[in-house]
C-alpha positions as CSV (number, residue, x, y, z in Angstrom):
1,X,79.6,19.6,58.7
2,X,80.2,22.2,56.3
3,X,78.7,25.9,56.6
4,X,77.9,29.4,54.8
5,X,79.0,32.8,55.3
6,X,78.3,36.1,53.4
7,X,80.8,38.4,52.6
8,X,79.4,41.6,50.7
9,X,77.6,39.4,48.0
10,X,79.7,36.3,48.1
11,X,78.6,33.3,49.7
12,X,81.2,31.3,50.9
13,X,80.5,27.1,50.6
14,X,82.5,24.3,52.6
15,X,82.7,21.3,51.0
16,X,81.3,17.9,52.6
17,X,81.8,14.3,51.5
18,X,79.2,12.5,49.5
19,X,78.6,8.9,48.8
20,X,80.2,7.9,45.1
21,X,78.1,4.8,44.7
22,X,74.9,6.6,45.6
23,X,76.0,9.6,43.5
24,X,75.9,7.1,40.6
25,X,73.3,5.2,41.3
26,X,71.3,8.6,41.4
27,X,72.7,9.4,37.7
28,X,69.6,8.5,35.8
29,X,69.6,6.7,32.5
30,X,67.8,7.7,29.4
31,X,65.3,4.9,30.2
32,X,65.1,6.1,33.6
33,X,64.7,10.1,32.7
34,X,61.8,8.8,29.9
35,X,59.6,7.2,32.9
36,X,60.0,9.9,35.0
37,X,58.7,12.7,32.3
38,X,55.8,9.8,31.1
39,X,54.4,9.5,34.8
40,X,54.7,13.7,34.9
41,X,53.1,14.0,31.7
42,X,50.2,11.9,32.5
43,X,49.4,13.7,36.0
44,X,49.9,17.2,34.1
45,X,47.6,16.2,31.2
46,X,44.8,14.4,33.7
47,X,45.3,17.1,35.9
48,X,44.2,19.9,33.0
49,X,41.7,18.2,31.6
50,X,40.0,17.0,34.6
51,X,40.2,20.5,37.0
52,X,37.5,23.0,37.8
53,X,37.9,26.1,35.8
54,X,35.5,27.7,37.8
55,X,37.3,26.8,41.4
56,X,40.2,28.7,42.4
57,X,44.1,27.6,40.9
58,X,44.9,26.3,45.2
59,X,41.6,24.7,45.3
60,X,42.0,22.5,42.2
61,X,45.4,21.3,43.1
62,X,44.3,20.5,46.6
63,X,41.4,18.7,45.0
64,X,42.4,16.9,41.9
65,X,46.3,17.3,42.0
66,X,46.7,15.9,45.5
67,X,45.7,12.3,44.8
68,X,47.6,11.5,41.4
69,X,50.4,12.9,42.8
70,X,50.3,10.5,46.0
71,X,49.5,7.9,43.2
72,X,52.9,8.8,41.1
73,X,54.7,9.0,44.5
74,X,54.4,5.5,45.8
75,X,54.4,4.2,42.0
76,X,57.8,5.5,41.3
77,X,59.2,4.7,44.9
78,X,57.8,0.9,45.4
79,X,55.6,0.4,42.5
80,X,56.6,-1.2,39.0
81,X,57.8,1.5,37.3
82,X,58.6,-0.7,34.0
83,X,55.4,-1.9,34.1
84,X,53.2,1.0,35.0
85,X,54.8,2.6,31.3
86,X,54.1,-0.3,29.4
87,X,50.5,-0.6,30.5
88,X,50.4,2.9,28.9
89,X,47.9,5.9,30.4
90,X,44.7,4.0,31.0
91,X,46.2,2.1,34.0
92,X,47.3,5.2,35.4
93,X,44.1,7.7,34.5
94,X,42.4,4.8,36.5
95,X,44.1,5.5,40.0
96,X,43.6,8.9,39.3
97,X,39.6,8.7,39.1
98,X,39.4,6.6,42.1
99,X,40.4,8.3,45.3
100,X,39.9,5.1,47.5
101,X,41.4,3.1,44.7
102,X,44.2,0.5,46.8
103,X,47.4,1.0,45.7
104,X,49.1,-2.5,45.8
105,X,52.6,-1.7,45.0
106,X,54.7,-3.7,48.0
107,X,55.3,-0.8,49.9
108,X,54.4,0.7,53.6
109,X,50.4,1.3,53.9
110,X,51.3,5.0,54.0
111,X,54.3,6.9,52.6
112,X,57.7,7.8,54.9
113,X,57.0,11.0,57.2
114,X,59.7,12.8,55.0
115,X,58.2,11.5,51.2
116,X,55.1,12.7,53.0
117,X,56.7,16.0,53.7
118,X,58.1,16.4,50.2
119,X,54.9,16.0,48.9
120,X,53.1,18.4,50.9
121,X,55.8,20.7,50.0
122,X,55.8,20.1,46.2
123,X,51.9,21.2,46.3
124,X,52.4,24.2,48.2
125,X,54.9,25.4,45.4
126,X,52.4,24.6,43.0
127,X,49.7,26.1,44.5
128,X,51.9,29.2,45.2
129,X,52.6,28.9,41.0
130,X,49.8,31.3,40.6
131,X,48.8,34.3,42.7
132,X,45.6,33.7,45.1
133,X,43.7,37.2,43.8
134,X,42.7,37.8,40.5
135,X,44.3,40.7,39.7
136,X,44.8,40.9,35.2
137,X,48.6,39.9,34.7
138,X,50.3,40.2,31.7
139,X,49.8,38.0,28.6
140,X,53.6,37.8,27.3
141,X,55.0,34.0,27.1
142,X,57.3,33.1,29.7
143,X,59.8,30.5,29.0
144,X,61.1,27.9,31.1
145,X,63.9,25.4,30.6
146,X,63.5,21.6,31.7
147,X,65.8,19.5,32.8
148,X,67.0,18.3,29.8
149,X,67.7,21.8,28.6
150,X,64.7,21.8,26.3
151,X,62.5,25.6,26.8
152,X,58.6,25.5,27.6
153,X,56.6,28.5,26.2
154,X,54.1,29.1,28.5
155,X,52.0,31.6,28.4
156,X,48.8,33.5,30.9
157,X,46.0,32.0,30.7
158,X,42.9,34.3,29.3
159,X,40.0,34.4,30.8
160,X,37.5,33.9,27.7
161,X,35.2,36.6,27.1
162,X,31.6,36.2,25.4
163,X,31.2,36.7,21.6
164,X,29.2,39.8,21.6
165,X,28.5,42.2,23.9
166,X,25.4,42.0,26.2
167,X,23.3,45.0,26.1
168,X,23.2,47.9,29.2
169,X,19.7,46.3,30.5
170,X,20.7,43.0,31.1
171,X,24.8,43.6,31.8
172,X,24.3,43.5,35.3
173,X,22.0,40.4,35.5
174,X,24.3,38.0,33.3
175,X,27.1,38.9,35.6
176,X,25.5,38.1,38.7
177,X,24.5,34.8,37.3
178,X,27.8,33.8,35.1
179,X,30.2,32.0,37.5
180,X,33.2,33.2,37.1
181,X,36.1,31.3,35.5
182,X,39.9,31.5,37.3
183,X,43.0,31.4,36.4
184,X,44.7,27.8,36.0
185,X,48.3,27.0,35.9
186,X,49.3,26.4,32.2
187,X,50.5,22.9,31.1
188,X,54.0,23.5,30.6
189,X,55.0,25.3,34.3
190,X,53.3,22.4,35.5
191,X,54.9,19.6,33.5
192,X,58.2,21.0,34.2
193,X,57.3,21.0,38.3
194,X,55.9,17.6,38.3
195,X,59.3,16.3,35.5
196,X,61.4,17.4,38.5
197,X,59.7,15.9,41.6
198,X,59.4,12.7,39.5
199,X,63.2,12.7,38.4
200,X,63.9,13.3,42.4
201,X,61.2,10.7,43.3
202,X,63.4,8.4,40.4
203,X,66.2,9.0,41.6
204,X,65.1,7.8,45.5
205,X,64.0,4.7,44.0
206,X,67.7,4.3,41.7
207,X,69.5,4.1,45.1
208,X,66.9,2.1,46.9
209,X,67.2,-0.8,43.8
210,X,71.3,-0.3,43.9
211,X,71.3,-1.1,47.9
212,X,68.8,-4.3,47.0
213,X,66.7,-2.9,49.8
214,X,69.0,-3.5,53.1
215,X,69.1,0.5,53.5
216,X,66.6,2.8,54.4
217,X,65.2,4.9,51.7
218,X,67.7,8.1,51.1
219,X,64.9,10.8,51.3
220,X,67.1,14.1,50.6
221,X,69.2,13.7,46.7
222,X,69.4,17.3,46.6
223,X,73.0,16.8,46.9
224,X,73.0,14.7,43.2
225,X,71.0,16.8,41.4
226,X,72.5,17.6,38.2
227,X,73.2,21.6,37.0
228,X,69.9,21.6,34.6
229,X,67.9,20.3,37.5
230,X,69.2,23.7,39.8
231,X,68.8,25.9,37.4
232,X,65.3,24.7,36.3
233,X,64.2,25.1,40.5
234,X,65.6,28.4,40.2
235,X,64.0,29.3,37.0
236,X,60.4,28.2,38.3
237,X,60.9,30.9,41.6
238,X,62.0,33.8,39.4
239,X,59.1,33.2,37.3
240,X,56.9,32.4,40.3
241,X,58.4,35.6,41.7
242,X,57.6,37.9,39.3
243,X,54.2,37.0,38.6
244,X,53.6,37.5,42.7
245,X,55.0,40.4,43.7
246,X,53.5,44.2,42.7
247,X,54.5,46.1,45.0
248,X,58.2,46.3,46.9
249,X,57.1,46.1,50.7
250,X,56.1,42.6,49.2
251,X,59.8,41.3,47.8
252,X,61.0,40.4,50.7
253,X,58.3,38.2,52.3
254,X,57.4,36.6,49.0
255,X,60.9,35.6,48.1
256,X,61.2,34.1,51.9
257,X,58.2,32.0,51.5
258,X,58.8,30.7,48.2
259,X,62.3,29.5,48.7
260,X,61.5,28.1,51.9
261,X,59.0,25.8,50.4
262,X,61.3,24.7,47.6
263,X,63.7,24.0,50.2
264,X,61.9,21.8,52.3
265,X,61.2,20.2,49.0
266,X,64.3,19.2,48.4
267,X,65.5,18.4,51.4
268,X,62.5,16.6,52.2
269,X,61.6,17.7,55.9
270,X,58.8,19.4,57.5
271,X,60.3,22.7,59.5
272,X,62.9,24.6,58.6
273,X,65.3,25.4,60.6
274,X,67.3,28.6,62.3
275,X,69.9,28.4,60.1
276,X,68.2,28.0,56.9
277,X,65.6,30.4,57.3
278,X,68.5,33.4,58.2
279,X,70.4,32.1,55.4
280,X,67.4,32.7,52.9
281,X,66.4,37.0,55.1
282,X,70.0,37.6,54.0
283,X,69.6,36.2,50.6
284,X,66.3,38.2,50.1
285,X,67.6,41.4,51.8
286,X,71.1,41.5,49.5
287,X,68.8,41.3,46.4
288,X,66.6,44.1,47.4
289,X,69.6,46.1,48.2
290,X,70.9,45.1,44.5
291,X,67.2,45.7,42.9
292,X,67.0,49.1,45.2
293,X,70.3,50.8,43.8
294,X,69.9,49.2,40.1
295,X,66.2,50.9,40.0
296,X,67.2,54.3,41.8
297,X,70.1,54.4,39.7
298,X,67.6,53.8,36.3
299,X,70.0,50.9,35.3
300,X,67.5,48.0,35.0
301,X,64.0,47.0,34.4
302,X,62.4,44.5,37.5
303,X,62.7,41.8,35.0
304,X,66.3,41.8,33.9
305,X,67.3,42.9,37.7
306,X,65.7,39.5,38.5
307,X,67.9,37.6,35.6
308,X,70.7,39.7,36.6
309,X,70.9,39.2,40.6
310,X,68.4,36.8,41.7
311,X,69.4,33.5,39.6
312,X,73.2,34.1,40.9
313,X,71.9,33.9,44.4
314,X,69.2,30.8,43.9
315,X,72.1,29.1,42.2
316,X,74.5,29.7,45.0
317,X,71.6,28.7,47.3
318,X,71.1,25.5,45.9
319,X,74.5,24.7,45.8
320,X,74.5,25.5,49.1
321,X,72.3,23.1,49.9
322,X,73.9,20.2,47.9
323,X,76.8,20.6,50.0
324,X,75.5,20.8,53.5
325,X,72.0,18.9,52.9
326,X,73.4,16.5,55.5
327,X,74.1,18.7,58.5
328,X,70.7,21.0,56.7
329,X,68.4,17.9,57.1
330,X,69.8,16.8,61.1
331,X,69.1,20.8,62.2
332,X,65.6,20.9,60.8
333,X,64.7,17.5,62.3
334,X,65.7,18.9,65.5
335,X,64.0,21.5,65.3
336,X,61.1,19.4,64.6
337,X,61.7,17.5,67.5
338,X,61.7,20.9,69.8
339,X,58.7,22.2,68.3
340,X,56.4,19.0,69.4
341,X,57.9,18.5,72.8
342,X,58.5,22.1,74.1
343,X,55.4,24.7,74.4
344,X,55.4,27.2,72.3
345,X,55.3,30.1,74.7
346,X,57.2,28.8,77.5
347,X,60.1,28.5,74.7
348,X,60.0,31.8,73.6
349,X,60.0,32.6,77.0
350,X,63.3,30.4,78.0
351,X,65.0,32.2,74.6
352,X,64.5,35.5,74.8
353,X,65.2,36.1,78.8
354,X,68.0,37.2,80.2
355,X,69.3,35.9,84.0
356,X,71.0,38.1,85.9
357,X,72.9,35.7,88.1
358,X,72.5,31.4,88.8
359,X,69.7,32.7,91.7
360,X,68.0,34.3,89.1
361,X,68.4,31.1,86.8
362,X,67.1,28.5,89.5
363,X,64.5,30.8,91.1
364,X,62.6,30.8,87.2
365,X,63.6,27.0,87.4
366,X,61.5,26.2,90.1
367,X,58.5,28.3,89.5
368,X,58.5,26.1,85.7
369,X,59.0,22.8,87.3
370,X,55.7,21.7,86.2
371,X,56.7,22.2,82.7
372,X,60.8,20.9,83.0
373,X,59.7,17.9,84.5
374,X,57.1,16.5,82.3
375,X,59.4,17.1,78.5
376,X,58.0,14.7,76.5
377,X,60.5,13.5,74.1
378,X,59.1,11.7,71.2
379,X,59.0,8.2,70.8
380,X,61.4,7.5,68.1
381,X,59.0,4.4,66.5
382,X,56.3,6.5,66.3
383,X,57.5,10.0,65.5
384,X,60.0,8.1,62.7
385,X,63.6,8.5,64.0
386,X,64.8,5.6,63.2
387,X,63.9,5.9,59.4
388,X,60.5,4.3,59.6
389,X,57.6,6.3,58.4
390,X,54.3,5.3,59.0
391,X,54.5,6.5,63.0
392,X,51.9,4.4,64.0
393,X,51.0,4.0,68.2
394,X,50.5,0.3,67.8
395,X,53.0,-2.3,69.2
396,X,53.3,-3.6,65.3
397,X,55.0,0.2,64.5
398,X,57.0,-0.3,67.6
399,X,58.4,-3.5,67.0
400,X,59.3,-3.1,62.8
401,X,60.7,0.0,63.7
402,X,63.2,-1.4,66.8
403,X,63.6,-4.8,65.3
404,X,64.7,-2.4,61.7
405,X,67.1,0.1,64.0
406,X,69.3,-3.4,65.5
407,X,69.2,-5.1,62.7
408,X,71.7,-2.1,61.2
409,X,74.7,-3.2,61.8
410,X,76.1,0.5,61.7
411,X,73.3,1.8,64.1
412,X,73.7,-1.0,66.4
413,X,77.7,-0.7,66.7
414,X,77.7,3.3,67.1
415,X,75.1,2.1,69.8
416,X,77.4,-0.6,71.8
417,X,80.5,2.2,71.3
418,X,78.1,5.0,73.0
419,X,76.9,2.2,75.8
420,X,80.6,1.6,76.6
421,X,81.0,5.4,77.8
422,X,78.1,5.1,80.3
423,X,77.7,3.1,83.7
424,X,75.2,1.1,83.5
425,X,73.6,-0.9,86.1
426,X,71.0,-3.0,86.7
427,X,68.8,-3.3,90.1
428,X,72.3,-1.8,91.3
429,X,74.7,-3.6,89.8
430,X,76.6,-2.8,87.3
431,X,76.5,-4.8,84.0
432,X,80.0,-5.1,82.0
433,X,81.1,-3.3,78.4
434,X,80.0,-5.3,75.6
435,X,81.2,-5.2,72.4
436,X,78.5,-6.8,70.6
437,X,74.8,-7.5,70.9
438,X,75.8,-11.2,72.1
439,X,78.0,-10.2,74.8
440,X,75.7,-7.8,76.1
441,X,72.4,-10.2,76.5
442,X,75.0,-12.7,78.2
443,X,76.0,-9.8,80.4
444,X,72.6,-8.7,81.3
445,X,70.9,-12.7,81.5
446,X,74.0,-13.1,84.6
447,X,73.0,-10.4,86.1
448,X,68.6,-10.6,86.5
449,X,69.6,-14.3,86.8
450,X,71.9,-13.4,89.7
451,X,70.3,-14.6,93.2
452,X,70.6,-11.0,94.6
453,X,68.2,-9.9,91.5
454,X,65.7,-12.8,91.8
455,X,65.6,-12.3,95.6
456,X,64.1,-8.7,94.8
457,X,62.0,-10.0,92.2
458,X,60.7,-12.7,94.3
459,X,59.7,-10.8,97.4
460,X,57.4,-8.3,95.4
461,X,54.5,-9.4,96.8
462,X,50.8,-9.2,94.2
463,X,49.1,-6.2,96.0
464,X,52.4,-4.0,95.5
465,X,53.3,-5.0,92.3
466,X,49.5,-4.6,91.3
467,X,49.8,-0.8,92.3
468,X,53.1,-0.6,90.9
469,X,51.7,-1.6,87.6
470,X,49.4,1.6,88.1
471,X,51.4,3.8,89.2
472,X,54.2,3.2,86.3
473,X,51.2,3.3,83.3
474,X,49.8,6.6,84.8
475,X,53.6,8.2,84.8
476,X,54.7,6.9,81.6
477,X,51.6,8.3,80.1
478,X,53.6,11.6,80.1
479,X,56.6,10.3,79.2
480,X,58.6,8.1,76.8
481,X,61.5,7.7,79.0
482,X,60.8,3.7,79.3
483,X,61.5,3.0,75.7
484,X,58.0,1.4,74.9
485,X,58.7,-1.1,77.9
486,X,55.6,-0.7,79.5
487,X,53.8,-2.4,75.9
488,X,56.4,-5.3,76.2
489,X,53.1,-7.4,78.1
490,X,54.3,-11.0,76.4
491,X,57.2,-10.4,78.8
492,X,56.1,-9.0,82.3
493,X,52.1,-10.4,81.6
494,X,53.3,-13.9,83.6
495,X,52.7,-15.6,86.8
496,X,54.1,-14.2,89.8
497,X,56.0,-17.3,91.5
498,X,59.7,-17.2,91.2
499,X,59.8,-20.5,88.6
500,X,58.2,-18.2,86.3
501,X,60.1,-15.0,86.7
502,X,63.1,-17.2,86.0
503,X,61.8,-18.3,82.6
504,X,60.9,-15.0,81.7
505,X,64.5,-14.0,82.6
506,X,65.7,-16.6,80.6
507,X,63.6,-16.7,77.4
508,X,62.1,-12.5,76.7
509,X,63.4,-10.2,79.1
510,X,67.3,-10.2,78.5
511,X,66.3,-9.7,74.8
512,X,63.7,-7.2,75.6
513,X,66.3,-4.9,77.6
514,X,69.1,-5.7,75.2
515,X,67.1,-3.9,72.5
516,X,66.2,-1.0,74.6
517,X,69.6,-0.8,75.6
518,X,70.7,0.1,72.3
519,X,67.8,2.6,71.6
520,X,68.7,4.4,75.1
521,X,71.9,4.6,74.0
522,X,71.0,6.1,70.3
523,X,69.1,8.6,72.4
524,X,71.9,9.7,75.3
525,X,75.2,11.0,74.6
526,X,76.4,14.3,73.0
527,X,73.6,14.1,70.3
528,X,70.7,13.1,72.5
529,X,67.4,14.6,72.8
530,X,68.3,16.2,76.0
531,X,71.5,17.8,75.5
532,X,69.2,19.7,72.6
533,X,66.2,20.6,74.8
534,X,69.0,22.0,76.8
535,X,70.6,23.5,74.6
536,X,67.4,25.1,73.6
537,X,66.0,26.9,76.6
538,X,69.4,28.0,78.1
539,X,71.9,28.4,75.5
540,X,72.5,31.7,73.7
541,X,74.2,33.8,72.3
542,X,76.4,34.4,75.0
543,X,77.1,31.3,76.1
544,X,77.8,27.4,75.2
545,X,76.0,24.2,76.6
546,X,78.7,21.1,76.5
547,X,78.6,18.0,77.7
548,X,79.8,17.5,81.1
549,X,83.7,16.7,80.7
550,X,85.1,14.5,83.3
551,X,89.0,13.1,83.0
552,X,89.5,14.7,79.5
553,X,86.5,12.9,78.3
554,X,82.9,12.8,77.8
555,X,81.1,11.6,80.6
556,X,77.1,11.4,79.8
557,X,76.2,10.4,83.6
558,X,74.8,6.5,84.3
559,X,72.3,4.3,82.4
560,X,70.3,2.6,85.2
561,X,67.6,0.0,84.7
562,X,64.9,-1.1,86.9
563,X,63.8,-4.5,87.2
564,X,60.5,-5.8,88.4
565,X,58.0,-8.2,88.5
566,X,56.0,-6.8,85.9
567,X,57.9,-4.0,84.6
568,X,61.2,-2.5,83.7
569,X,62.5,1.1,83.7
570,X,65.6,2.2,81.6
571,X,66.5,5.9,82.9
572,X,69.5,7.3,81.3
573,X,71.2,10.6,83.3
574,X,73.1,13.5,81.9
575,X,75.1,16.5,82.9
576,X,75.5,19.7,80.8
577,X,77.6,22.3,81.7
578,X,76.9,26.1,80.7
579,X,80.2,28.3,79.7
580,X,80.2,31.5,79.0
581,X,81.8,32.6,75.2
582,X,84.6,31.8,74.6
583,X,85.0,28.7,76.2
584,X,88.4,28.4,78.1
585,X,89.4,26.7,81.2
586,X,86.6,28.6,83.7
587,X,84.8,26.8,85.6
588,X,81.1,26.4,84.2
589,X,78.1,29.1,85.2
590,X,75.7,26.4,86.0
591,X,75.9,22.9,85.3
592,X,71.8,21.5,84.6
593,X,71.3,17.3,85.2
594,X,68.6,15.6,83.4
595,X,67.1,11.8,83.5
596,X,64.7,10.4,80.5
């Protein structure tokens, strides 16, 4: 949990637990820290000496910085990091040249969806680093303190000017003809961006090596970042800051934008969410009510209001962050998760109206059934939920990322305590609580080997089961409700005699559903994909969407599964109830049912 609050211009922090053993695994050691700063000393130094100075500063890092930062990124998190320093800059200057250059460094063919959104999110704040006009800044050096404390002059960059002075004829000619030469991000602002993605990416890979591998890579460290490292992120938006903004009407939308992008940085996701992005409007609008009163009242230049009121509230932000990363990281994947599966306008349409009465409420219902009944909810191989990154469509992605999920112990017994709150039933009957993944295939092989279940099975006849076969791939085509079942062909692919539908039973399909049992369950319950889709289109300010409460507890509905011939359906059913604010013991306003 945890939370903020402002109060005038206090910020008021809640404290959340942290791991101690991956807080010190995360502590880096000299060693550590010097491979970090070589790798971001080679990219900076490559980088400079290898970039267009005739092509804009966001061009050149979306054209030479991109790749030997990807290269740095799966070196550091799967590659041989000893190694790689040993074999000195060559090895490294190499990859860099070579765009199609294979990386073979034991990893995934592509990086995790959240390393990939760090990275993405990492270049924008460097290509943000300098402004996209060319507009003549000053020339003063600005300094900038690493993380380990030690200051970086950098200074503007001078666009060079030719030793004498053309004559009037032929000025206008050689001007036309001259390309012209851009700005370019100076060594040390980019060193000291690149020393702290690398110490972050370091740190990833410290925590990956202490859990030997049997954890998924912890993609957000925000939370054990050391003090230099905060300040240093807050140093690089002040001075990002102040060489951006001219004018005050653009304070405001500047600041926004480039803490934002830091944010996502560090927390290593895609969107922001709700939360995060009013947290930052009130952080930028109490500075510009600070700045506004300190320049009206003649009591501070823009630079030192900046040093006086702006690194408080970055620090306070960041620490903000470190304390809630974990609730931080959950909201914006959610809102991830509502941006892909919910249409844009229909969802500011759902927000932002207001029902006068439960008429009202169905009546809009039913002229949007179209659109409520075909929710796509991600698949969670592909679109990475359970930790796996490369979100592929094939059956491979599928099965590493299921046979990954159960093969967490702590995923897979939250799972088995979640199935034993539903009802569950199979063809109609209903299968027992299990307590472990054992008990439950035993469970589920008595009942589709029960004669009641067979019977069913067996008097499918071809024809039907034939055009059932269509009829399921043409509806799960708009839906993920079945769990990837439908793919599962090994299982349901057989002959269609009884002898073999007992095999089956016997050998894949109890396994098959056991395993989708357990992702059905991750994705029902209080924290399910529907309860937030819900939540979503008709929560509010005004009212609360819980849960439907039945007997002083939880009740999410029934999971019911669907056995045939050639196919199997898991549908799991909920109930949410809608209260209006402050929830007491009145009965709800509406009460909505959904099946995935």
């Amino acid at each position: 949990g945890g939370g903020i609050t402002a109060h005038s211009d206090v910020y008021c922090i809640t404290m959340a637990p942290s791991s101690p053993s991956s807080n010190h695994a995360a502590v880096l050691s000299a060693n550590e820290s010097s491979q970090a700063r070589h790798l971001a000393n080679s990219v900076a130094s490559w980088y400079l000496a290898t970039l267009d100075p005739y092509a804009p500063h966001s061009q050149n890092v979306e054209l030479r910085l991109r790749h030997p930062v990807h290269v740095v990124t799966r070196c550091i998190l799967y590659g041989n990091i000893g190694g790689i320093e040993a074999g000195g800059t060559e090895e490294l200057e190499a990859l860099f040249n070579d765009d199609d250059a294979e990386i073979k460094d034991g990893g995934p063919e592509t990086l995790t969806r959240r390393s990939a959104a760090r990275m993405e999110a990492f270049l924008a704040s460097c290509a943000d680093a300098l402004r996209a006009d060319d507009d003549p800044h000053h020339d003063e050096p600005r300094e900038l303190a690493d993380e380990d404390g030690k200051d970086t002059i950098i200074k503007k960059k001078t666009i060079p000017r030719p030793s004498a002075t053309p004559t009037r004829a032929t000025s206008t000619a050689s001007s036309s003809k001259t390309p012209k030469i851009h700005r370019q991000i100076e060594h040390g602002e980019l060193l000291l961006r690149l020393d702290l993605y690398c110490r972050t990416l370091r740190r990833i890979r410290s925590i990956a090596d202490y859990s030997n591998g049997t954890k998924q890579l912890q993609e957000c460290i925000i939370q054990c970042e050391p003090k230099k490292s905060i300040r240093s992120r807050a140093r690089l938006i002040i001075q990002t800051f102040l060489g951006n903004v001219d004018c005050v009407r653009d304070v405001h939308k500047t600041l926004m934008s480039l803490i934002l992008k830091a944010t996502l940085e560090v927390l290593a996701v895609e969107i922001w969410c709700e939360e995060l992005s009013t947290t930052v409007d009130r952080l930028a609008s109490e500075y510009e009510h600070k700045v506004s009163f300190g320049s009206l009242a003649f009591l501070s230049s823009p630079d030192s209001s900046v040093e006086t009121h702006l690194a408080p509230l970055l620090t306070k932000y960041f620490e903000y962050l470190q304390m809630n990363w974990e609730s931080l990281v959950s909201k914006c994947e959610i809102e991830r998760m509502l941006r892909a599966v919910l249409d844009r306008d229909l969802r500011f349409f759902f927000k932002n109206a207001v029902f006068h009465s439960v008429g009202h409420i169905l009546d809009v219902c039913r002229d949007e059934r179209g659109f409520l009944d075909n929710i796509a909810l991600p698949p969670p191989w592909k679109e990475g939920v359970f930790g796996n990154a490369s979100g592929g469509d094939s059956n491979k992605d599928m099965d590493a990322a299921i046979n990954s999920y159960c093969s967490d112990a702590a995923l897979v017994s939250q799972a088995l305590r979640d199935l034993r709150r539903e009802v569950i039933t199979v063809n109609g009957q209903i299968l027992s609580p299990a307590h472990d993944v054992p008990e439950l295939a035993e469970y589920l092989g008595q009942i589709l080997n029960s004669s009641q279940v067979k019977k069913s099975l067996g008097e499918t006849k071809g024809s039907i089961l034939r055009s059932s076969r269509r009829r399921l791939k043409k509806r799960v085509s708009n839906y993920t409700s079945d769990f990837g079942l439908e793919s599962e062909s090994d299982f349901f692919s057989g002959g269609e005699s009884d002898s073999s539908v007992a095999s089956k039973v016997d050998v894949g399909l109890v396994d098959v559903l056991a395993r989708r049992l357990l992702i059905a369950a991750s994705r029902t319950g209080a924290g399910g994909d529907a309860y937030f889709v819900v939540r979503d289109l008709f929560g509010g300010d005004e009212v609360e969407v819980v849960p439907h409460h039945s007997s002083g507890r939880v009740n999410q509905g029934t999971i019911e599964i669907i056995v045939k011939m050639t196919s199997a359906i898991i549908k799991s059913h909920a109930k949410f109830d809608i209260f209006a604010k402050p929830c007491g013991d009145s009965d709800p306003l509406i009460q909505f049912h959904t099946t995935t």
